[in-house]
C-alpha positions, 0 to 999 in steps of 0.5 A: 827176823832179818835185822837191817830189814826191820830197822828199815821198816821201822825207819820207814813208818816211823818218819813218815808223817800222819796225825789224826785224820791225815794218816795217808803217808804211814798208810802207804808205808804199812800197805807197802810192806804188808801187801806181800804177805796178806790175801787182800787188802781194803780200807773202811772209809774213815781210812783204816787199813785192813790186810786180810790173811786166810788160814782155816776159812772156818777158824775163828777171826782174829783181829791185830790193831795198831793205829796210823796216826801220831799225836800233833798239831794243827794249823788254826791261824796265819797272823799277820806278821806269818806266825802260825797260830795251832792247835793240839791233835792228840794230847800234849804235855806242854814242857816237852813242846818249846823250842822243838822242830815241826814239820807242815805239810802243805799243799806245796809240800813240807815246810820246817817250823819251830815252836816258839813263846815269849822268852823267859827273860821278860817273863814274871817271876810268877810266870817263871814259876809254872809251865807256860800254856800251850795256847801262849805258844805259835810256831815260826816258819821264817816268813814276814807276813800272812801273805808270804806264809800263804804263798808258801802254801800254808793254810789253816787245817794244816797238819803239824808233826814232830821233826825227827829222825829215827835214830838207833842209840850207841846201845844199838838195839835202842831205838829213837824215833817220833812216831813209835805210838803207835807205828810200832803196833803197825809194824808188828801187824805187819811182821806178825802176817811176815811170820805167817806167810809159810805157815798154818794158822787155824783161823783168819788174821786181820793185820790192821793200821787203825785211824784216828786212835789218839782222839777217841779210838775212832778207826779201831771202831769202824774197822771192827765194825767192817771186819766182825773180828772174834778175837782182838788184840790192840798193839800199843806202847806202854809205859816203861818204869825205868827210868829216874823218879818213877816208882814200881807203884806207878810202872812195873815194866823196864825195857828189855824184859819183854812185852806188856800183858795189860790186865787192864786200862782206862777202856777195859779189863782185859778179857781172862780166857784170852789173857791166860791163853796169852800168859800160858803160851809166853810161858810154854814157849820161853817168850819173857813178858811183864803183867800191866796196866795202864790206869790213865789210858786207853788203847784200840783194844777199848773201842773193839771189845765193845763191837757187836755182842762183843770181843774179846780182847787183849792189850799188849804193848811194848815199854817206851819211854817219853812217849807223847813227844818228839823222840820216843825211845823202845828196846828192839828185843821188846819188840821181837819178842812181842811178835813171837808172842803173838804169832805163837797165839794165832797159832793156837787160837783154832775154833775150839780154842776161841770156844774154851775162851769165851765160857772161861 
């Protein structure tokens, strides 16, 4: 993999701005850097993006999700001083929110805010005690009035992102950025069909940028649906373990060692034939990985192994600290590897393959 290439991608998808159900600028990123290496490309009407690449018309279809949109915010009022009142698109931890840069898109273009709240020193020694709620907090864009934020092209519906640009770490292979929940999944879809292009894969690849993940999975549904896949893999972040006050009880996974085999999550359990398959091909092929779950979420993988008469499926997922917040941070090795790893599955997953998989 060509290092500057991808960390350009990266770049690309990851600043791009697209909360649940406005997911059109990352879709245009994925679309224009997956179209090279894909037979056809479609969308199912909720928006998800489908590219299509034929190995062995008659394998087995395999399905990689990643989901399109980022968790943020929506504009739900103007008052009349031109705050803007919002609501949360996916879920918030509101310690990580206060005085952090936003980003509104409006129909006259974007618009810089800042998330705002009484300060603490008018605050209760009580209040001063606790996190302070997120319906007590608005979000400043620097206008006078209502009339002023309208003129601006601010209205209620709009959407709200973290402003924040992707940035490699003194460390150069860690990377921050916004958005690596889930574009990180998108880019490896689209790096895995990459790895493809020259070479045989007994079966059909659906690289997919799922819609609407962070409000009940929604996209990886309708995709499904539209596809028929025989085989799934969802393509998340995790949970990395490593960092102070987190104890091997609540995560295994440290970055740098590998992607995340997830045995199950709060959506699924992970489907044994596939998951040894995975395990069995990391190991032959010298990939490092680590074994996970995630007992307080859920990925795409949970809405896909329910379609029709049933998928198998498999999560994988790449180790991310503080993830859920305006700067999330992977370690670009995880996310080789991850890539390799997969690959080397499509690789393998020929129909007799899928048939020792699903009587295993």
């Amino acid at each position: 993999m060509n290092l500057n290439a991808t960390l350009s991608m990266l770049k690309d998808l990851t600043d791009a701005n697209g909360i649940p159900g406005n997911e059109r600028e990352p879709r245009n990123v994925m679309k224009r850097y997956i179209e090279p290496y894909s037979n056809q490309i479609s969308t199912d009407n909720l928006g998800s993006l489908i590219a299509k690449k034929i190995g062995d018309e008659s394998g087995p279809s395999i399905m990689i999700a990643g989901h399109l949109d980022e968790v943020g915010f929506m504009v739900t009022n103007i008052n009349k001083h031109g705050f803007l009142q919002f609501e949360t698109v996916g879920y918030w931890w509101s310690q990580v929110m206060l005085a952090q840069k936003v980003t509104i898109s409006t129909r006259k273009g974007k618009i810089t805010g800042v998330i705002g709240s009484k300060p603490p020193h008018i605050l209760t020694s009580e209040a001063l005690k606790g996190a302070m709620d997120i319906k007590d907090m608005f979000i400043d864009i620097g206008a006078s009035s209502k009339e002023e934020a309208q003129e601006w092209g601010v209205r209620p519906g709009d959407m709200i992102t973290p402003s924040f640009e992707f940035t490699p770490m003194k460390n150069k292979k860690l990377l921050l950025a916004k958005a690596w929940d889930n574009r990180m999944g998108c880019a490896i879809a689209i790096d895995v069909l990459r790895q493809l292009k020259d070479a045989h894969h007994p079966n059909i690849v659906y690289s997919v940028g799922t819609v609407q993940e962070e409000v009940g999975l929604r996209g990886a549904r309708t995709s499904a649906a539209m596809i028929e896949p025989d085989i799934a893999f969802g393509v998340d972040v995790g949970i990395a373990g490593d960092t102070p006050g987190i104890s091997k009880k609540e995560s295994l996974s440290e970055l740098g060692k590998g992607p995340q085999i997830i045995l199950y999550d709060s959506s699924m359990v992970s489907h044994k034939g596939l998951r040894d398959l995975v395990i069995n091909t990391a190991e032959e092929s010298n990939i490092p990985f680590q074994l996970d779950t995630i007992a307080g979420g859920s990925t795409d993988s949970g809405a896909i192994h329910l379609t029709a008469n049933g998928v198998p499926s498999l999560t994988i997922t790449v180790p991310t600290r503080y993830i859920h917040s305006h700067a999330a941070l992977l370690h670009y090795d995880d996310y080789v590897n991850t890539v390799k790893l997969i690959t080397d599955v499509v690789k393998r997953l020929d129909r007799n393959t899928f048939n020792e998989i699903i009587n295993s």
